[in-house]
N, CA and C atoms as a LAMMPS dump frame, in Angstrom:
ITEM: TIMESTEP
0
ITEM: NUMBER OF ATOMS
399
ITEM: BOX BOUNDS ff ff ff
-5.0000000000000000e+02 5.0000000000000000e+02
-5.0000000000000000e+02 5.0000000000000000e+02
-5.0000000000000000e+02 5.0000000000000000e+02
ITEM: ATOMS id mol type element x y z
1 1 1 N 0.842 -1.195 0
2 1 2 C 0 0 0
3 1 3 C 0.873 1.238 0
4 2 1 N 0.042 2.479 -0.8
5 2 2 C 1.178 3.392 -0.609
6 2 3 C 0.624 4.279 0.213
7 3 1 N 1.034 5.853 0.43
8 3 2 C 1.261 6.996 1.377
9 3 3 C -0.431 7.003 1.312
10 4 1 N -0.753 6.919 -0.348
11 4 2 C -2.253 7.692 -0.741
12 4 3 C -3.696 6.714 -0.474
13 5 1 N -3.211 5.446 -0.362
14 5 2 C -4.59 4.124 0.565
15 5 3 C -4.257 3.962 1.02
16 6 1 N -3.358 4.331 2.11
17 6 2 C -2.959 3.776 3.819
18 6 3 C -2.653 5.228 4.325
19 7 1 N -3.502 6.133 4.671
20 7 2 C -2.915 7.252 5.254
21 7 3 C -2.509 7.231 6.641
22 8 1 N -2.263 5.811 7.27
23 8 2 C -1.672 6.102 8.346
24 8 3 C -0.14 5.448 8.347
25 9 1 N 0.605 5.348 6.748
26 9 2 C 1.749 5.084 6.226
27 9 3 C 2.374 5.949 6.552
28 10 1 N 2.424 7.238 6.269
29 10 2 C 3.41 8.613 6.563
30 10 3 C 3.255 8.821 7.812
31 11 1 N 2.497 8.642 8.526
32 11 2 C 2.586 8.486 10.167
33 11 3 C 3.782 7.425 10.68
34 12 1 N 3.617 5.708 10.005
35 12 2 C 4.352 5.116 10.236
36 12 3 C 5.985 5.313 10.129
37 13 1 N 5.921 6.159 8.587
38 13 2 C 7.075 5.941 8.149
39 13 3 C 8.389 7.224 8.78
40 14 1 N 7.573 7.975 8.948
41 14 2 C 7.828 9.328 9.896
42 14 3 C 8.151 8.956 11.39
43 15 1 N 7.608 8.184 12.016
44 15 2 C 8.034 7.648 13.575
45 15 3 C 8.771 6.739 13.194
46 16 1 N 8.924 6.013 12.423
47 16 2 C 10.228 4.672 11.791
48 16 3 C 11.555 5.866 11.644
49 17 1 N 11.334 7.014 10.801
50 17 2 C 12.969 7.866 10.559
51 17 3 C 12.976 8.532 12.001
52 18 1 N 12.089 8.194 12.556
53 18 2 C 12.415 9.234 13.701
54 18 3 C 13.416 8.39 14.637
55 19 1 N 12.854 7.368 14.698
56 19 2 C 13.981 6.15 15.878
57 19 3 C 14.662 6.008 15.173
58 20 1 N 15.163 6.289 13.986
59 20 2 C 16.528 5.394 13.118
60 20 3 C 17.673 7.233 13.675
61 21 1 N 16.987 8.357 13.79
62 21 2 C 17.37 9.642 13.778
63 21 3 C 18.298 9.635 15.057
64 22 1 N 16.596 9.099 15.983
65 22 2 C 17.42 9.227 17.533
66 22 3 C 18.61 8.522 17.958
67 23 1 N 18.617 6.916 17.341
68 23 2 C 19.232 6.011 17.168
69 23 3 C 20.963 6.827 16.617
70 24 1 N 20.957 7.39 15.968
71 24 2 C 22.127 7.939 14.836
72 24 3 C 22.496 8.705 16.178
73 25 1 N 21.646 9.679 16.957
74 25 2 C 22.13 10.383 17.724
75 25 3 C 22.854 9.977 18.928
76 26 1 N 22.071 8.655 19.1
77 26 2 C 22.724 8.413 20.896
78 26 3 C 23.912 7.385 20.165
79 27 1 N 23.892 6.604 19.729
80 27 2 C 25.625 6.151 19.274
81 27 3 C 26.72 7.06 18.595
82 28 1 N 26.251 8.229 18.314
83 28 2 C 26.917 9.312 18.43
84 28 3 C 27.977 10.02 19.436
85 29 1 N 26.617 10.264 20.214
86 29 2 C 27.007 10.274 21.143
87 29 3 C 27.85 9.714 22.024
88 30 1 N 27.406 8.484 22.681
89 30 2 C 28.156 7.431 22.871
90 30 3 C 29.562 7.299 22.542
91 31 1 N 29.81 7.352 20.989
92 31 2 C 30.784 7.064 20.479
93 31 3 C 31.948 7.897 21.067
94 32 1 N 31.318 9.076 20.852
95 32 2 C 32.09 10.166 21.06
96 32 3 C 32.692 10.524 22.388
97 33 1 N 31.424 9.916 23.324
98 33 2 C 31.751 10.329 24.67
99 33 3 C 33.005 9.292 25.073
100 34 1 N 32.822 7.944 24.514
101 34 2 C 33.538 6.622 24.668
102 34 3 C 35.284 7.27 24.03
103 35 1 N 35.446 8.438 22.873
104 35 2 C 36.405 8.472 22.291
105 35 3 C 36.917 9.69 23.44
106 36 1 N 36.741 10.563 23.674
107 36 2 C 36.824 11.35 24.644
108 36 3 C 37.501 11.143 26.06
109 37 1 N 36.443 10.154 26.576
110 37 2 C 36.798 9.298 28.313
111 37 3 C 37.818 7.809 27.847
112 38 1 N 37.653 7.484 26.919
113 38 2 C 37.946 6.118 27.1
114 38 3 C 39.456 6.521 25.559
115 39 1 N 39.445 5.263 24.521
116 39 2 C 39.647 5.316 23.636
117 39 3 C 39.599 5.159 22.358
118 40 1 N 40.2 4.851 21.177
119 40 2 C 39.796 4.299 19.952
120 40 3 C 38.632 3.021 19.838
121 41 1 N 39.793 2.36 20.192
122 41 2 C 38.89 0.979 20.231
123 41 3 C 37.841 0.916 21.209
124 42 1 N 37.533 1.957 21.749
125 42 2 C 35.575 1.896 22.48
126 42 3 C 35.026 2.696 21.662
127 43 1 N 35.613 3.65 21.04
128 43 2 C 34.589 4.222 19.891
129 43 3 C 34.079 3.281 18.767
130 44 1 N 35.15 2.843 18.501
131 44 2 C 34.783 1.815 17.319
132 44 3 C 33.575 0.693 17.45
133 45 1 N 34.213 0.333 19.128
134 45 2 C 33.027 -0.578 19.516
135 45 3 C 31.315 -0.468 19.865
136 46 1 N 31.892 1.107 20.289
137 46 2 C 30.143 1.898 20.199
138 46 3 C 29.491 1.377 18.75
139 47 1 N 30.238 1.959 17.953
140 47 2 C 29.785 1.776 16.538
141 47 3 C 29.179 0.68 16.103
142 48 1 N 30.416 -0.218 16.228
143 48 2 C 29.767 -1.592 15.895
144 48 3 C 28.408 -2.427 16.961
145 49 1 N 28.433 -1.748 17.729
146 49 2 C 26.935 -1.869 18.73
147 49 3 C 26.119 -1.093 18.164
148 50 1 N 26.415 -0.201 17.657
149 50 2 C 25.176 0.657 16.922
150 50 3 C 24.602 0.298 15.804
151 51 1 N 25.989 -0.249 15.018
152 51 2 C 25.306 -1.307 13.622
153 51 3 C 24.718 -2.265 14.011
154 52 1 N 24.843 -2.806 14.999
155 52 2 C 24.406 -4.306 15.542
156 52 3 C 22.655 -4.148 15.457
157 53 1 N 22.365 -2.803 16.331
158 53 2 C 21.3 -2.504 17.109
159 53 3 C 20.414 -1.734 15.408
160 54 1 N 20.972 -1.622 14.561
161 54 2 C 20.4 -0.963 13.293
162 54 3 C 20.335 -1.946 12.747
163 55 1 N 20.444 -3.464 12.447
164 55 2 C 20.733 -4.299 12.012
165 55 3 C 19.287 -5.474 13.206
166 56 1 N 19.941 -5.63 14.338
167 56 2 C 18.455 -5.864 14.753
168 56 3 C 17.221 -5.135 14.803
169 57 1 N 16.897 -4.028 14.664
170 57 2 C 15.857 -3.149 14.841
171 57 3 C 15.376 -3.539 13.112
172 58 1 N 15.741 -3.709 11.93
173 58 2 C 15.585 -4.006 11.05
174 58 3 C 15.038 -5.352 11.045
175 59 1 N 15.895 -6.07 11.263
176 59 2 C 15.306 -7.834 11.215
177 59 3 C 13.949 -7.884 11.936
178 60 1 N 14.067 -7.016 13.177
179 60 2 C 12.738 -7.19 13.904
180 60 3 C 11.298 -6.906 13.28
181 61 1 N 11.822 -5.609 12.751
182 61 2 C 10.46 -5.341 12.076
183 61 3 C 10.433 -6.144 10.668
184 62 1 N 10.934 -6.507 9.947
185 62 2 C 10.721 -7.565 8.991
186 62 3 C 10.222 -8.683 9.693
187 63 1 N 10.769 -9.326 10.484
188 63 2 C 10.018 -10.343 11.14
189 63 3 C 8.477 -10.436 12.127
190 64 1 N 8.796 -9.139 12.377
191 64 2 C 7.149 -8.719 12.696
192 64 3 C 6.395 -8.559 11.621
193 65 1 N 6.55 -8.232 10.525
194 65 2 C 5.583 -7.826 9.591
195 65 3 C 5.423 -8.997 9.192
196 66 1 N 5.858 -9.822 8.927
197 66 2 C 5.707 -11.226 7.991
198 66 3 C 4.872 -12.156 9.192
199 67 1 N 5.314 -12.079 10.687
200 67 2 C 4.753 -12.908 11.643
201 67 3 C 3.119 -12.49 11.556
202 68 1 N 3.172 -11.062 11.872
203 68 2 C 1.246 -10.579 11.309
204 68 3 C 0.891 -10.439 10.464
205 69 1 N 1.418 -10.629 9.213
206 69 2 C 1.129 -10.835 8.107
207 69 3 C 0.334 -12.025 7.883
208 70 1 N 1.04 -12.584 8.309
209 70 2 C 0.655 -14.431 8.218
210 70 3 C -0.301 -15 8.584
211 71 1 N -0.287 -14.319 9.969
212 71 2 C -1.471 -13.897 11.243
213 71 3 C -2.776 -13.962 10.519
214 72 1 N -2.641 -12.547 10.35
215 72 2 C -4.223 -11.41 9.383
216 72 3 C -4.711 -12.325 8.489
217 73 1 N -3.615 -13.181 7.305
218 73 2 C -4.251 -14.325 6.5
219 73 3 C -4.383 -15.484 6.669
220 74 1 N -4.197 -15.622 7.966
221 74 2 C -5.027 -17.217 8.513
222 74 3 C -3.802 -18.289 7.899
223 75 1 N -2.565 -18.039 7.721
224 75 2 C -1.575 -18.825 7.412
225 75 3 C -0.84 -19.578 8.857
226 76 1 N -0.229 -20.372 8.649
227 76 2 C 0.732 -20.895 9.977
228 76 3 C 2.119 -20.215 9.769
229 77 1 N 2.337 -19.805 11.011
230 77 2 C 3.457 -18.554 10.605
231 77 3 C 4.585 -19.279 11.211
232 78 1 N 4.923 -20.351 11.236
233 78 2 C 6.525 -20.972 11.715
234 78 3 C 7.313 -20.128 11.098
235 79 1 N 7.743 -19.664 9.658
236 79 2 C 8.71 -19.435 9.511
237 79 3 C 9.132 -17.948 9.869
238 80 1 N 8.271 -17.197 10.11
239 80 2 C 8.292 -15.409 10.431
240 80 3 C 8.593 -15.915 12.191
241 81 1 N 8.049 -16.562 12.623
242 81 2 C 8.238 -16.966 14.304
243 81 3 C 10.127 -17.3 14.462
244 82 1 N 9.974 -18.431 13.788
245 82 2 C 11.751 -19.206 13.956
246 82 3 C 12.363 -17.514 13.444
247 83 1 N 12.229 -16.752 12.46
248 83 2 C 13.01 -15.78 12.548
249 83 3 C 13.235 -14.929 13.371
250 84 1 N 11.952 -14.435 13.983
251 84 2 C 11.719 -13.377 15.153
252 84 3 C 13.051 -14.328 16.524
253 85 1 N 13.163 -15.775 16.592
254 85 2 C 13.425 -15.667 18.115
255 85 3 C 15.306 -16.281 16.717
256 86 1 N 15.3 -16.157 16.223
257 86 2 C 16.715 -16.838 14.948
258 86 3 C 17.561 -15.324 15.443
259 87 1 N 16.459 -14.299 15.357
260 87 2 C 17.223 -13.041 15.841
261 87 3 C 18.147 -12.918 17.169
262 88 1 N 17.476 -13.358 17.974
263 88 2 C 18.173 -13.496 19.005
264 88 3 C 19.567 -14.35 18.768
265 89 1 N 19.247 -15.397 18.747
266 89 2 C 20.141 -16.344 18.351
267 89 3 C 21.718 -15.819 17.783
268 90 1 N 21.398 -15.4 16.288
269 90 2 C 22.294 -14.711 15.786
270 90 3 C 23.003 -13.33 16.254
271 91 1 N 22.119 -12.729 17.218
272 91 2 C 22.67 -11.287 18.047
273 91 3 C 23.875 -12.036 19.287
274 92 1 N 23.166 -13.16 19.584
275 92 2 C 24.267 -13.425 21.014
276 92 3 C 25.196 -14.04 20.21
277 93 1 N 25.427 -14.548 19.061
278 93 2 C 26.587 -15.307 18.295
279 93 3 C 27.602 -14.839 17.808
280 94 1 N 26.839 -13.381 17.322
281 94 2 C 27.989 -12.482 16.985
282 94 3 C 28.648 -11.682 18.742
283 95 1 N 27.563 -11.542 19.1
284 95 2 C 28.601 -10.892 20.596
285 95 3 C 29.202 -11.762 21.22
286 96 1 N 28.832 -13.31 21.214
287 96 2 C 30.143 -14.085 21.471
288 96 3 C 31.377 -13.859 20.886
289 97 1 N 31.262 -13.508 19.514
290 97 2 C 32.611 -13.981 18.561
291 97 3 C 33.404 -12.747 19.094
292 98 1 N 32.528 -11.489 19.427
293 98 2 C 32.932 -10.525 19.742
294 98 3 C 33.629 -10.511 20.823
295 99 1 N 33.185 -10.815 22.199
296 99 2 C 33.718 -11.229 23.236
297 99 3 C 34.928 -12.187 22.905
298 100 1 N 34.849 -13.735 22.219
299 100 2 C 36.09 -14.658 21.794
300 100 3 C 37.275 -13.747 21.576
301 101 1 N 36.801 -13.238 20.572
302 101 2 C 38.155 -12.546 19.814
303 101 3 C 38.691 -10.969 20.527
304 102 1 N 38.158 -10.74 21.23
305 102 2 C 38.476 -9.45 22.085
306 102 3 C 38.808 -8.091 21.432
307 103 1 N 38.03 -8.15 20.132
308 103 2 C 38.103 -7.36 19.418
309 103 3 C 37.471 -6.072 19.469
310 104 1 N 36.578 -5.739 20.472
311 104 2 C 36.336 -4.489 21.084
312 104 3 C 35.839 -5.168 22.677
313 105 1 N 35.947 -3.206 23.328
314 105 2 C 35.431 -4.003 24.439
315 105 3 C 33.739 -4.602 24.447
316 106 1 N 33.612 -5.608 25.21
317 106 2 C 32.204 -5.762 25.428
318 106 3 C 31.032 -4.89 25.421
319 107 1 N 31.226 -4.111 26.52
320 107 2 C 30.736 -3.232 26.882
321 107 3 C 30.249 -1.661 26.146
322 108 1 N 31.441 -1.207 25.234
323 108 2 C 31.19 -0.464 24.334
324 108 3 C 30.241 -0.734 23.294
325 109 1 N 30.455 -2.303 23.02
326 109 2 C 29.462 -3.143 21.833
327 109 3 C 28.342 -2.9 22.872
328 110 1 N 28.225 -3.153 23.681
329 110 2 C 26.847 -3.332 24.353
330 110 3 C 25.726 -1.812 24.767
331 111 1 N 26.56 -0.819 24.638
332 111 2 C 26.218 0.549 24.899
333 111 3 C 25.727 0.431 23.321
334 112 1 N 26.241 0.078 22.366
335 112 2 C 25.993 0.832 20.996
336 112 3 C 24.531 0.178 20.574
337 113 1 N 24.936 -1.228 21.228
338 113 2 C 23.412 -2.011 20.785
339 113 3 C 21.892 -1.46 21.444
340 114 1 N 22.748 -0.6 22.611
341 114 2 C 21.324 -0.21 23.208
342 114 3 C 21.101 0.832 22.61
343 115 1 N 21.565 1.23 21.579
344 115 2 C 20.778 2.597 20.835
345 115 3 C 19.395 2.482 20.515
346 116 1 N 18.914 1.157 19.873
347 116 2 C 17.391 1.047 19.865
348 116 3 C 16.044 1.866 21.213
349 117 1 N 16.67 1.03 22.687
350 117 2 C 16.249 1.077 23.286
351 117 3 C 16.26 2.682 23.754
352 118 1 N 17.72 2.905 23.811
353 118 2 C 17.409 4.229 24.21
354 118 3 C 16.486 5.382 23.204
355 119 1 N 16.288 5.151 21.907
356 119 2 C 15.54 5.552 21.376
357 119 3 C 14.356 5.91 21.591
358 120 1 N 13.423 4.616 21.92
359 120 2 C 12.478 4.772 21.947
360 120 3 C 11.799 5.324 23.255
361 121 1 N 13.175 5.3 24.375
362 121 2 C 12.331 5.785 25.313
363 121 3 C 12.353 7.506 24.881
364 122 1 N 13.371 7.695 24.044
365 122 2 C 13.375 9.335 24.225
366 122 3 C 11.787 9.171 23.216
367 123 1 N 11.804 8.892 22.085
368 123 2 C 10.79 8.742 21.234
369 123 3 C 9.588 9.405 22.494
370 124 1 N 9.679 8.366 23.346
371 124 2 C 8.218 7.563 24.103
372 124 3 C 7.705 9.393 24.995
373 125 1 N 9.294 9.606 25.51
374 125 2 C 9.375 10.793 26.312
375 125 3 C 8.327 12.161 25.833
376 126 1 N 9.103 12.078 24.689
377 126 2 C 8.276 13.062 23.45
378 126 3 C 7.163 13.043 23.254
379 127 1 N 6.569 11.738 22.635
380 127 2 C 5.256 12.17 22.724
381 127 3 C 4.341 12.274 23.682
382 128 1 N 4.899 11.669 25.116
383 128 2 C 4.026 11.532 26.028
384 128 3 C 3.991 13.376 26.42
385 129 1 N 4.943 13.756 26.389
386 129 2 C 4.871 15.599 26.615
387 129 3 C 4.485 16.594 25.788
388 130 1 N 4.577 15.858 24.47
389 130 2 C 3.935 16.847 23.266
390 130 3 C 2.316 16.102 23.137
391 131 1 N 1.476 15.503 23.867
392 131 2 C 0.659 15.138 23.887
393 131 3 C 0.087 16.213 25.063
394 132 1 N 0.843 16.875 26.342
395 132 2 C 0.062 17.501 27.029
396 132 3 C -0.091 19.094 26.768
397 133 1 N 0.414 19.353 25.547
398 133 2 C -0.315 20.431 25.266
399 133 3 C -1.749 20.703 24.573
């Protein structure tokens, strides 16, 4: 469907750039603050937590859409399901290899991955206050 038979598409697609925005901002941040206090290799690792977390925030919603997709048409949705929890799977596999190989710190990876989260609470922050006017 496009913008013009789903008018609540540009709503969607507008709060979707908005968390990918905030997202850009707090591993930014992060990064920066990590290059600042800490060093190279925690900036880097912000980063690569931030791709991680842009990379799951993606799979998720593909795998949500296909899981209710499936849903709405009365299909058996194993394969949108095995992906939704495959996500997981593959997120702790790579932060193992990450951890194995000691190729950033943990922790920096783990700040960057929470860019999603911290997103949405600022997201959440926002509208709950631009709602009380």
């Amino acid at each position: 469907m496009d913008v013009q038979t789903d008018p609540e598409a540009g709503v969607r697609d507008y709060s979707r750039a908005r968390i990918f925005v905030l997202m850009a901002i707090a591993v930014a941040a992060a990064a920066f603050a990590g290059l600042i206090f800490g060093n190279a290799r925690f900036f880097v690792g912000v980063l690569v937590g931030g791709a991680l977390s842009y990379a799951n925030f993606a799979w998720l919603e593909s795998s949500a859409k296909g899981l209710f997709a499936d849903k709405a048409e009365g299909r058996s949705s194993g394969l949108p399901a095995a992906r939704f929890i495959l996500r997981y799977l593959a997120l702790g596999f790579v932060l193992w290899v990450i951890y194995k190989l000691n190729a950033f710190p943990i922790a920096a990876v783990l700040i960057g991955l929470s860019a999603l989260a911290v997103a949405v609470m600022i997201d959440g922050f926002y509208r709950i206050f631009k709602s009380r006017n």
